[in-house]
DRENFIZA-556181 format. One record per residue (C-alpha): residue in three letters; x, z, y. Coordinates in steps of 0.5 Angstrom, whole numbers, padded with zeros to 4 digits, always signed. Example, Ala and Ser with C-alpha at 12.3 -4.5 7.8 and 13.67 -1.06 7.14 Angstrom:
<marzas>
ALA+0025+0016-0009 SER+0027+0014-0002 
</marzas>
This chain:
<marzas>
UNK+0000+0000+0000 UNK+0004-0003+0007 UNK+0004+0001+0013 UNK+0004-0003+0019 UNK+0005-0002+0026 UNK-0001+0001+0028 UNK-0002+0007+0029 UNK-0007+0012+0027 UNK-0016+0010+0025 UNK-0020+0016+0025 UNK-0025+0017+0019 UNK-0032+0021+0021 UNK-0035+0024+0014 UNK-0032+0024+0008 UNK-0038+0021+0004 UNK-0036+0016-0002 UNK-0037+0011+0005 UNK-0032+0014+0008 UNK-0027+0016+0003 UNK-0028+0008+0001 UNK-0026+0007+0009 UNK-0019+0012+0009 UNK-0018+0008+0002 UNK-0018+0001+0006 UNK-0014+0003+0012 UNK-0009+0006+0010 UNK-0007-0001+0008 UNK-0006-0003+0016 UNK-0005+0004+0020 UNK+0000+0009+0019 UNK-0004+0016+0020 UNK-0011+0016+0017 UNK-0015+0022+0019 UNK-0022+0024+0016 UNK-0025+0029+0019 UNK-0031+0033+0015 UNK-0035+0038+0017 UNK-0035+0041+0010 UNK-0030+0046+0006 UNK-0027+0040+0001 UNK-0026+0043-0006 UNK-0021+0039-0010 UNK-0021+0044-0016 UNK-0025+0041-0022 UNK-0032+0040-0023 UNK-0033+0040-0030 UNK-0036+0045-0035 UNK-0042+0049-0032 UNK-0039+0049-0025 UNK-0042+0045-0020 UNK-0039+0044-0013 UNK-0044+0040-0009 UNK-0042+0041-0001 UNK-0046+0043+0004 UNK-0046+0034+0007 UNK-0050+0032+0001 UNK-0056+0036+0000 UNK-0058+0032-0005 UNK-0051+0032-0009 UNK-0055+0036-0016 UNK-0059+0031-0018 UNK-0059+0025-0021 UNK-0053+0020-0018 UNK-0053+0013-0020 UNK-0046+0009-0019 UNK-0049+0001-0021 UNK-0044-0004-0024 UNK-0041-0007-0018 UNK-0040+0000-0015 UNK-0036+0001-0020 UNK-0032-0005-0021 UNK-0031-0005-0013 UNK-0028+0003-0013 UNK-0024+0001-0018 UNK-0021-0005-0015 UNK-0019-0001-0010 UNK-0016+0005-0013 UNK-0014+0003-0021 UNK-0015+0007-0026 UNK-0021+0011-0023 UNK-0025+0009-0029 UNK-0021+0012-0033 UNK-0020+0019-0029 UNK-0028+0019-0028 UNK-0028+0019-0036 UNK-0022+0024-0037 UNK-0027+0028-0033 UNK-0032+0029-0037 UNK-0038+0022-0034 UNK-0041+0019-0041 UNK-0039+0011-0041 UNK-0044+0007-0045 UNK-0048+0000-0043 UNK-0052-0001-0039 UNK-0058-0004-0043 UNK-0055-0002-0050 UNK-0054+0004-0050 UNK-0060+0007-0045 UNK-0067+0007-0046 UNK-0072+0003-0040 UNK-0079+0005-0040 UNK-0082+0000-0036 UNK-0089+0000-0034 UNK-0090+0005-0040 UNK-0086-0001-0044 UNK-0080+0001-0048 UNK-0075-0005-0046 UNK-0070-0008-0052 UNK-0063-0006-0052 UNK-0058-0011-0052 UNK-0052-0012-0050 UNK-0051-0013-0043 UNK-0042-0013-0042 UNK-0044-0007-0036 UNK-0040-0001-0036 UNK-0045+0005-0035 UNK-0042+0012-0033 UNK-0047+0017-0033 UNK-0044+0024-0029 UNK-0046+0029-0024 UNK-0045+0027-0017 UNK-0039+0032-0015 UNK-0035+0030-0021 UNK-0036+0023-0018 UNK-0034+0025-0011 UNK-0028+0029-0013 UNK-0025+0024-0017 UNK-0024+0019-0012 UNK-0023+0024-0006 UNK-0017+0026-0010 UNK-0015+0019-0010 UNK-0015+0018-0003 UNK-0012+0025-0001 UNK-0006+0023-0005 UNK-0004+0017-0001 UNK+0001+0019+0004 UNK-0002+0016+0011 UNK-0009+0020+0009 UNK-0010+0027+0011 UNK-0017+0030+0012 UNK-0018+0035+0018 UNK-0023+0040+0014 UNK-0028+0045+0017 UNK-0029+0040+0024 UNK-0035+0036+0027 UNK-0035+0031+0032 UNK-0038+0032+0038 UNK-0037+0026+0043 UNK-0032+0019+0044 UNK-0027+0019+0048 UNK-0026+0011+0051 UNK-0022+0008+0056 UNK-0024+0008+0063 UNK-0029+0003+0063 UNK-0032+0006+0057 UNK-0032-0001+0054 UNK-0026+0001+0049 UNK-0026+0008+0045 UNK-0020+0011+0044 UNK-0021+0017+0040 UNK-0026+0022+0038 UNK-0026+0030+0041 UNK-0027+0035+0034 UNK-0029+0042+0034 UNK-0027+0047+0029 UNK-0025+0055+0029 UNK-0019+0053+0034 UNK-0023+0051+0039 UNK-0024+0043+0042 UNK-0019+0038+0042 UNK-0018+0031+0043 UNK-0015+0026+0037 UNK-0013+0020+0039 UNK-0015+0013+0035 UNK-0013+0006+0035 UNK-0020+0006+0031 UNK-0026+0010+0028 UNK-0031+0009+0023 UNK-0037+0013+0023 UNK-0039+0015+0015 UNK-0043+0020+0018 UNK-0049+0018+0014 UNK-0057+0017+0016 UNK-0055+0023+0022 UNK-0051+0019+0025 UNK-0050+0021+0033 UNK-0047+0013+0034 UNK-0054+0011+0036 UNK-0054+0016+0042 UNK-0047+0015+0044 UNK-0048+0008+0044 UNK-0054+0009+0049 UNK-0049+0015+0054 UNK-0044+0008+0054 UNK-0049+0004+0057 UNK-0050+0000+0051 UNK-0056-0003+0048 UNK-0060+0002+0044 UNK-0059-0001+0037 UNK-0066-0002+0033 UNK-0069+0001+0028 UNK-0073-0001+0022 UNK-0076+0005+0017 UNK-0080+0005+0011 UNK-0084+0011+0010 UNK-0084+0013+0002 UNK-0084+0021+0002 UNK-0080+0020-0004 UNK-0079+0027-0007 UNK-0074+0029-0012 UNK-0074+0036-0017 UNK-0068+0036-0022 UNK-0067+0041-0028 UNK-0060+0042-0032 UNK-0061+0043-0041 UNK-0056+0042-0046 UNK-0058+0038-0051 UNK-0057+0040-0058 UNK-0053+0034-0062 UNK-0061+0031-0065 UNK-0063+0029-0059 UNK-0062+0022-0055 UNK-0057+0021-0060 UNK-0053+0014-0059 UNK-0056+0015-0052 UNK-0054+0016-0045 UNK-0060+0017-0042 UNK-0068+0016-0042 UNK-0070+0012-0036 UNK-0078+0012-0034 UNK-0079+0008-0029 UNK-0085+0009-0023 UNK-0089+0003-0022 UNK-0095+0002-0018 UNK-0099+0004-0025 UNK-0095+0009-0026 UNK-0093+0012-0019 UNK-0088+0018-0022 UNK-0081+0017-0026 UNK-0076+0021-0029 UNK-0069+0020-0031 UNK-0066+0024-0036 UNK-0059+0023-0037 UNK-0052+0026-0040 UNK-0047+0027-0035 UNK-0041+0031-0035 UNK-0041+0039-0038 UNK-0044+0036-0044 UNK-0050+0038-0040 UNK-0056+0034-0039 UNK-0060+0033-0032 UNK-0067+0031-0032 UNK-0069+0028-0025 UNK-0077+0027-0024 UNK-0079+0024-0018 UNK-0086+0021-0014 UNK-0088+0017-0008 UNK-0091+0019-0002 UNK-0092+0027-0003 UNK-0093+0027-0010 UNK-0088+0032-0011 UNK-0085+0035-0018 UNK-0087+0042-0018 UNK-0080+0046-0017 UNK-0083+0051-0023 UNK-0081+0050-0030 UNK-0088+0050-0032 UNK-0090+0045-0026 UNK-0084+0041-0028 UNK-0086+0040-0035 UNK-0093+0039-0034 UNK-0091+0033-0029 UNK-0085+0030-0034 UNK-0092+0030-0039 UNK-0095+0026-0034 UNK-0090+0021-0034 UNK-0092+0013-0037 UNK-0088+0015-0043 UNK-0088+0022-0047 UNK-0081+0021-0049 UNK-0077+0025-0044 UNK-0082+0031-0045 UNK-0082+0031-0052 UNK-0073+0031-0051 UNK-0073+0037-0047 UNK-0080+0042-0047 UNK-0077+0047-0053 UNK-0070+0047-0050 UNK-0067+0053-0046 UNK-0066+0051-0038 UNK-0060+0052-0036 UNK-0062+0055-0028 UNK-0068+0054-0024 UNK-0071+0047-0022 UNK-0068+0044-0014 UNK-0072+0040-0011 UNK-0070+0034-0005 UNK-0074+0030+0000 UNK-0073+0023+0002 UNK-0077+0021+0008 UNK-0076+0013+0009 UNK-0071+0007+0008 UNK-0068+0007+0014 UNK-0064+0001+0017 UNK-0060+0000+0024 UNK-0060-0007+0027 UNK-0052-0007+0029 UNK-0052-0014+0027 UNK-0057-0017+0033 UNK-0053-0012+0038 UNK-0049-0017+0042 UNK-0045-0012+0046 UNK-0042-0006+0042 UNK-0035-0002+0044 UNK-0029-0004+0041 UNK-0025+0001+0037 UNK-0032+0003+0034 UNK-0035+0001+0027 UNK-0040+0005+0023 UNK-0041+0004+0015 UNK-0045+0007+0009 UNK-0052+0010+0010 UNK-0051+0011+0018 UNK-0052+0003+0018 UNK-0058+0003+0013 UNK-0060+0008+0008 UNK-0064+0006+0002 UNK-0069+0009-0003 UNK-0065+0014-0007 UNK-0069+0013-0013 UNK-0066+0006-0014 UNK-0058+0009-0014 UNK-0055+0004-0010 UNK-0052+0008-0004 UNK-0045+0009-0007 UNK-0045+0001-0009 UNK-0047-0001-0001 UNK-0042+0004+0001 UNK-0037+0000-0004 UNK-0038-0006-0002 UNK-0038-0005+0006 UNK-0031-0002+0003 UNK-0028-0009+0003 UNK-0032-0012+0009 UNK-0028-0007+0012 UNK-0022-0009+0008 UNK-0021-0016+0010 UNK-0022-0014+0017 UNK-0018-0010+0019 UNK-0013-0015+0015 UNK-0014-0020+0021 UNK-0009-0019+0027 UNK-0011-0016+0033 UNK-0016-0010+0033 UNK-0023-0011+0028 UNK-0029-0014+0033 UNK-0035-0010+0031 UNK-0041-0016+0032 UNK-0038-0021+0028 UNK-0036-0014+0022 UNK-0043-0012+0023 UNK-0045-0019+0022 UNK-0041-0020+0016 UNK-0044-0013+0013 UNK-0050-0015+0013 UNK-0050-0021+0010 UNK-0044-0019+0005 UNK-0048-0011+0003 UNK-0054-0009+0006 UNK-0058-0016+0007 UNK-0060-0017-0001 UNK-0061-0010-0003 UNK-0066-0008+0004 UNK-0069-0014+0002 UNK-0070-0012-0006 UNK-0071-0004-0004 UNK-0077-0005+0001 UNK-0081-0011-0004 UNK-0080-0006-0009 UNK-0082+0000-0005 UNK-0090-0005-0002 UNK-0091-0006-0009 UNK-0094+0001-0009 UNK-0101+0001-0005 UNK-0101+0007-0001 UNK-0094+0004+0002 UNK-0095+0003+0009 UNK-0091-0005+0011 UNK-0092-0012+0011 UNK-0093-0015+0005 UNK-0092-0022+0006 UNK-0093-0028+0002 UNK-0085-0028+0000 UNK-0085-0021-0002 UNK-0092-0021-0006 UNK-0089-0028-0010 UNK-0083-0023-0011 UNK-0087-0017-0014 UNK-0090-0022-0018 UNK-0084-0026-0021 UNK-0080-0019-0022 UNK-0088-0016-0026 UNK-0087-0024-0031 UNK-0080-0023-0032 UNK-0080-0016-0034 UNK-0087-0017-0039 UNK-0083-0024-0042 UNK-0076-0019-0042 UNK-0079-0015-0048 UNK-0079-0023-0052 UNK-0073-0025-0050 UNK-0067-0020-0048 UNK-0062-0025-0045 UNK-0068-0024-0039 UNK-0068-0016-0038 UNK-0060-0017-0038 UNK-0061-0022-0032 UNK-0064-0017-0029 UNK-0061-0011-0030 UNK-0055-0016-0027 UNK-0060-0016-0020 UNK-0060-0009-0020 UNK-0054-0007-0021 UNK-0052-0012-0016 UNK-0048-0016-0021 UNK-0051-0022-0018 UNK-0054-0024-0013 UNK-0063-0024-0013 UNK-0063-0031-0014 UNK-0058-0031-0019 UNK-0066-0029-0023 UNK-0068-0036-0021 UNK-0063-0040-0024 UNK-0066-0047-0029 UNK-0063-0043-0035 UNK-0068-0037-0033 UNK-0073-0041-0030 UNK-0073-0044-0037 UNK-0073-0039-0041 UNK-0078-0035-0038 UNK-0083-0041-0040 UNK-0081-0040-0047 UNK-0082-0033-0048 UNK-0089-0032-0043 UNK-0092-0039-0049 UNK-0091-0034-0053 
</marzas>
């Protein structure tokens, strides 16, 4: 990894996007500072021990690191893969080894060539963070906050960021800084103090609710399996995940759409799981001893900032992650967008002379955000009771996944294409290529 003679990029958040952007800047900047507000715990976090930090509320629940993710992270930093497994994640297949539950359908399990690893979210984190930490032009400023910019005198050019901490306020210099501070991003208001256009907002509201509870699997259970996948749809509005992770502990997440919420009460919570379209997560855990108590999340609405139709942005700035677009967590694609928007980083930051922030954003959006708000929010409208514009392209969209997934269940090479979709392998028009359009019309004649 070569240095070059520029100086020093401030990271703000060390979120899986910001530990992502440390990673790719210390290729071109001499001293990478992430700055954290969270006590970063680098011991293991394996066993019964969990280790979530404060800035990811969500962190004892299920997490999903999709295929593409995956093979990003390890481009950037090989043999994570292996560490992840050292570890304790569970590897498989992404069809081959997990039970889909569509619709109340169970899916074939073929073999889809995609590696799955199934772990808790801190084991996640802490691996790629131990990663990045070694590196020698990254060190992290822990326990500190952000609280402005600091910018050139014509506030058109941002210099550095003032931190906080228990030593009081102090400005650190930066050639660039990237905001990875998640959905609570304070760049839209900085923005605004700059004299800078507001930057548009577009929200979909889900009130999607989480409650995960911990069991350990005795050896009879799933076994050749890493986990039961019961998917909500519009028929059956509730789903659950119930996954092997690392620990030799098992978790099983439930969740429901717009305030249907899984009880955090281990009566309520198996009562909810024996609604669900399919008995087979119930029937895997309802004798099973808990281990702790239910944890609930809420998540109130997709959430994306239009950065890319801003003509004027301040130079030395650039934001990343769930502060630029922040999706329905039942789908697990935030690591992954996080990931991709890593390598958009990369190449711009490879380019001479200082990145300009309206062409990275535009290439953000069409490189890691586009498809996958397009493919989240057609997905979210197919449940009535969201609120959204349903147009004539989505409602096609939503017919053509329901045909794929019902003639899937005749033709397996159909659910693999899809599971290629969704993991974001492939692009979506990779679902209408002639070899899948011909091989749907065989499988739905029959």
């Amino acid at each position: 990894m070569a240095k070059t003679d520029r100086n020093r990029a401030v990271v703000l958040g060390a979120s899986m996007a910001g530990l992502l952007a440390a990673r790719v800047l210390a290729d071109h900047y001499a001293d990478v500072v992430v700055v954290e507000r969270d006590d970063l715990r680098d011991h293991d976090c394996r066993g019964d021990h969990d280790c979530p930090r404060r800035g990811v509320p969500q962190g004892r629940h299920v997490h999903a690191l999709l295929a593409r993710g995956r093979q990003v992270i390890e481009a950037l930093l090989p043999g994570v893969t292996d560490d992840w497994i050292a570890a304790g994640a569970v590897p498989g297949d992404v069809t081959g080894d997990v039970r889909w539950i569509m619709d109340g359908r169970r899916m074939p399990n073929p073999h889809s060539d995609m590696l799955l690893l199934s772990a808790s979210r801190p084991l996640l984190e802490q691996r790629v963070r131990a990663r990045v930490r070694a590196l020698p032009q990254v060190r992290f400023l822990e326990r500190h906050d952000v609280t402005g910019l600091r910018t050139a005198e014509d506030g058109r050019t941002v210099t550095g960021v003032v931190v906080s901490g228990e030593d009081g306020a102090r400005d650190l210099a930066a050639d660039l800084v990237v905001d990875a501070t998640g959905r609570r991003s304070r760049t839209p208001v900085w923005l605004t103090e700059l004299g800078f256009p507001a930057v548009q907002e577009e929200k979909l509201s889900i009130g999607v609710g989480y409650t995960t509870q911990y069991y350990r699997l005795p050896p009879d259970r799933m076994p050749g399996e890493i986990s039961i996948d019961t998917v909500a749809s519009p028929a059956h509005p509730r789903g659950a995940i119930c996954a092997k992770i690392d620990g030799g502990r098992t978790l099983v997440t439930a969740y429901g759409f717009l305030g249907d919420y899984p009880p955090t009460d281990q009566e309520g919570f198996l009562a909810f799981l024996k609604s669900l379209s399919a008995p087979d997560t119930y029937e895997t855990v309802r004798d099973l001893e808990p281990l702790g108590d239910p944890v609930g999340y809420r998540f109130p609405a997709n959430l994306r900032r239009r950065y890319e139709r801003l003509t004027s942005f301040p130079d030395g700035l650039l934001v990343l992650g769930d502060a630029v677009c922040s999706f329905n967590p039942v789908y697990g694609q935030g690591m992954t967008v996080a990931a991709l928007g890593a390598t958009v980083l990369a190449d711009h930051v490879a380019r001479p002379g200082a990145p300009d922030p309206v062409a990275f954003f535009a290439e953000l959006s069409a490189r890691a955000v586009e498809d996958v708000w397009a493919m989240t929010v057609s997905a979210d409208l197919a449940f009535p009771q969201v609120e959204g514009e349903r147009t004539p392209e989505v409602l096609a969209e939503q017919e053509f996944v329901e045909r794929l997934l019902e003639a899937a269940v005749h033709d397996h090479s159909l659910l693999v294409a899809y599971v290629r979709v969704i993991g974001l392998v492939d692009p979506p028009t990779a679902l209408v290529a002639p070899e899948i359009m011909a091989a749907l019309a065989v499988a739905e004649a029959r």
